[in-house]
C-alpha positions in Angstrom: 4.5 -4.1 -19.2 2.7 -3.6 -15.8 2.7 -6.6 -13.6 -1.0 -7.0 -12.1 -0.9 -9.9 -9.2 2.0 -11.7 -10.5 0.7 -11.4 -14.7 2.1 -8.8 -17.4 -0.6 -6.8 -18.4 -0.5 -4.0 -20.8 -1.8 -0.6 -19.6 -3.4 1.5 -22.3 -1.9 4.5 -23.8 -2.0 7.6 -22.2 -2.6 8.7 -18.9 -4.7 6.0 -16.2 -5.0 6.7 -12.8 -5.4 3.7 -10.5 -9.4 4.3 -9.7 -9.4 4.3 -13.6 -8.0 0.8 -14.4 -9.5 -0.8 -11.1 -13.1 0.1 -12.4 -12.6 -1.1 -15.6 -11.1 -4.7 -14.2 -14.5 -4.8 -12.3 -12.9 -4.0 -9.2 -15.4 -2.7 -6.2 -12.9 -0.1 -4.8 -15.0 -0.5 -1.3 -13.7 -4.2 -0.9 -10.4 -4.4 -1.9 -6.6 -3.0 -0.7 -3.9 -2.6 -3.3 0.1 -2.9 -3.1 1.4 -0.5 -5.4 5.5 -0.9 -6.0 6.0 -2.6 -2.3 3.9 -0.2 -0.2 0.0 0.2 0.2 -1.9 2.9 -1.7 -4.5 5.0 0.0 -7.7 4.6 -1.4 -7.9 8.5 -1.0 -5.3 8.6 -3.6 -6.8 6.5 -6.0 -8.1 9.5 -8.4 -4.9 10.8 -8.1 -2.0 7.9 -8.5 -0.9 7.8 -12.6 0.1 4.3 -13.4 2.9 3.7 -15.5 4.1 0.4 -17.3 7.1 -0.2 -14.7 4.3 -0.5 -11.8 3.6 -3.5 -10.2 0.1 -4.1 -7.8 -1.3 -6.6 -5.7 -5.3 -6.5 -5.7 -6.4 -8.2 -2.9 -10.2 -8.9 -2.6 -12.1 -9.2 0.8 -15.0 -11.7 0.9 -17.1 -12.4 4.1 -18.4 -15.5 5.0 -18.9 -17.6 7.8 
């Protein structure tokens, strides 16, 4: 099982790149930085970075305020 901020999830069968499963967790790619297996992953590699089940991210979300 992946680990997804601290939670097991399962990842689907076959191949899922990150961009893949960040879209379909309602993710908006422009706002957010992930921690993929202890180091950060370039959102230029999104497209190209195949998840497998012994991964484990950190999403993190920016919000503005004031």
């Amino acid at each position: 099982m992946m680990r997804v901020n601290g939670k097991e999830r399962c990842l689907e069968a076959g191949r899922t790149t990150l961009k893949q499963f960040l879209l379909k967790e309602g993710y908006r790619l422009e706002h957010i930085a992930v921690e993929r297996n202890g180091e950060i992953a370039p959102k230029a590699e999104y497209e190209t970075i195949m998840l497998t089940e012994a991964d484990t991210l950190e999403i993190v979300s920016f919000v503005g305020g004031g």
